[in-house]
Phi, psi and omega in degrees: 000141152247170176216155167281142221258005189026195205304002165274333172272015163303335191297325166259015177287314196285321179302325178305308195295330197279326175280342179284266229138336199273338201239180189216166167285347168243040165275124175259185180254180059344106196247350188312171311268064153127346172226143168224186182263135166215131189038067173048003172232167236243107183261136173184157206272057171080030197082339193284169131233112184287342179079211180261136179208174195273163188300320202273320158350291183326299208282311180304279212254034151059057179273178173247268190338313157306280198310320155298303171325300175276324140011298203252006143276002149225158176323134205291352206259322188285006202250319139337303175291319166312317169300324210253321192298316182283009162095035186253180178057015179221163194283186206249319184098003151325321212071355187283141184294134190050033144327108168269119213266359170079178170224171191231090182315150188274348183239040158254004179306322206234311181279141168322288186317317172273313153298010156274334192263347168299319181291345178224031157122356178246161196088328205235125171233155208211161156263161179276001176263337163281327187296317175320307184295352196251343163293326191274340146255020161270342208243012184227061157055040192071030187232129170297114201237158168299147175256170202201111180271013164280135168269100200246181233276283235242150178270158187278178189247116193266184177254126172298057176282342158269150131321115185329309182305325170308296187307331148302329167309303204279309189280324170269346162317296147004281168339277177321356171279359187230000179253190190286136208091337170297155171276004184233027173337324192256015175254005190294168181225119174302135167060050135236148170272118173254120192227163206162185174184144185265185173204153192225113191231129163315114179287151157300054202275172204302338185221069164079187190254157200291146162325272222272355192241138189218088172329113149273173197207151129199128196238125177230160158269166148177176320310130199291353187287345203183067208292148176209344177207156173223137168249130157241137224238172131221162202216127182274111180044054171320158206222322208266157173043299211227125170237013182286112192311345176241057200217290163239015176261317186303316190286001191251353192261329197285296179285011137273356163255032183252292185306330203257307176323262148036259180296299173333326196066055155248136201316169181278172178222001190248018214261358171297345192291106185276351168322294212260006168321137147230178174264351201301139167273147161248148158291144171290349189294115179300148172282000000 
């Protein structure tokens, strides 16, 4: 099915941003004050104003206002072209029956306004196995592998679409989405380094989209030192409590890949953290 991925696809507007040449991981924005205008319409961070703040910041408290701002200081094709490289608007190649390939609205080619809202999750309709699949080549050092829900004899031969460097860039940028101050605190795994990005998405009902009904998201990696697995969660218009993706998608992405570690046996990679201490024994025995 799809939906739109809200602010899990700021990770690849910052892939964009870091590949194009111009930005760094600590280049910052000006976000003051918490909104601006693009085409007479209104982008803005929850009421917050954040100042100036850094790339990887952006990514941590979710700005819109950042995360557009650079989008839209570079050419609309790279931010587009990225999208089609990490598999998005295209079918996955799964093979799964009714599969659908999603879309990239057509008027972020030229209008500003809408490729800013492309830029934090709108505009954009995405499956959850293409979103899985464009982390999981940020997390195999940019390289795309065919997907397969088979287990098969031999590894496949993937493509090179990131820069290693980016990708690596992107995956500790991440991090911070999960330390304190982050939008996914509760998405932590004890005695794993966890990286990852929530998302919050408005549904799309017959007359615009609703207030009160919400996609939650969140897609992580671990171990992030050593990536081995990804999970990604989106939960369709939660009721209880939270409709926030790091509020109830996380904590459910934390006990299935806390539990998935577990059974794999790979090893911790966090175990210095006295936050995240437990007692649970691992084996030492490599995967």
């Amino acid at each position: 099915d799809l939906f739109e991925p809200g602010s899990t696809i700021k990770t690849i507007a910052m892939t964009t941003a870091l590949s194009s040449g111009r930005y760094q991981v600590n280049s910052t924005v000006n976000t003051s004050p918490g909104y601006w205008y693009v085409n007479n319409r209104r982008i803005a961070d929850e009421g917050a104003n954040n100042g100036v703040i850094s790339l990887t910041r952006i990514l941590q408290i979710s700005s819109n206002v950042g995360v557009s701002k650079v989008i839209l200081s570079l050419p609309p094709a790279l931010f587009l072209t990225m999208l089609h490289k990490l598999g998005f608007a295209q079918l996955t190649g799964s093979g799964f029956p009714g599969e659908t390939a999603g879309y990239i609205a057509k008027d972020a080619a030229y209008i500003p306004f809408v490729l800013a809202t492309v830029s934090f999750g709108y505009g954009i309709s995405v499956n959850l196995l293409q979103l899985a699949h464009a982390y999981a080549t940020l997390a195999n050092n940019g390289i795309k592998l065919p997907l397969s829900f088979l287990k098969v004899a031999q590894p496949p031969e993937g493509v090179q679409v990131v820069k290693p460097q980016v990708a690596h860039d992107i995956l500790m940028m991440l991090e911070s989405v999960l330390e304190k101050g982050g939008t996914a605190v509760k998405g932590r795994v004890p005695n794993y380094h966890v990286t990852g990005k929530t998302g919050t998405a408005r549904i799309l009902g017959p007359h615009g989209y609703e207030k009160d009904h919400h996609n939650a998201i969140f897609v992580g990696i671990a171990p992030a030192t050593r990536p081995r697995l990804v999970v990604a969660v989106m939960l369709h218009d939660p009721k209880k409590n939270s409709y926030f993706g790091g509020f109830v998608s996380a904590p459910i992405f934390a006990k299935i890949m806390g539990e998935a570690l577990r059974i794999l046996d790979i090893p911790p990679d966090d175990l210095q953290n006295p936050r995240l201490a437990t007692s649970t024994a691992f084996s030492s025995k490599k995967p």
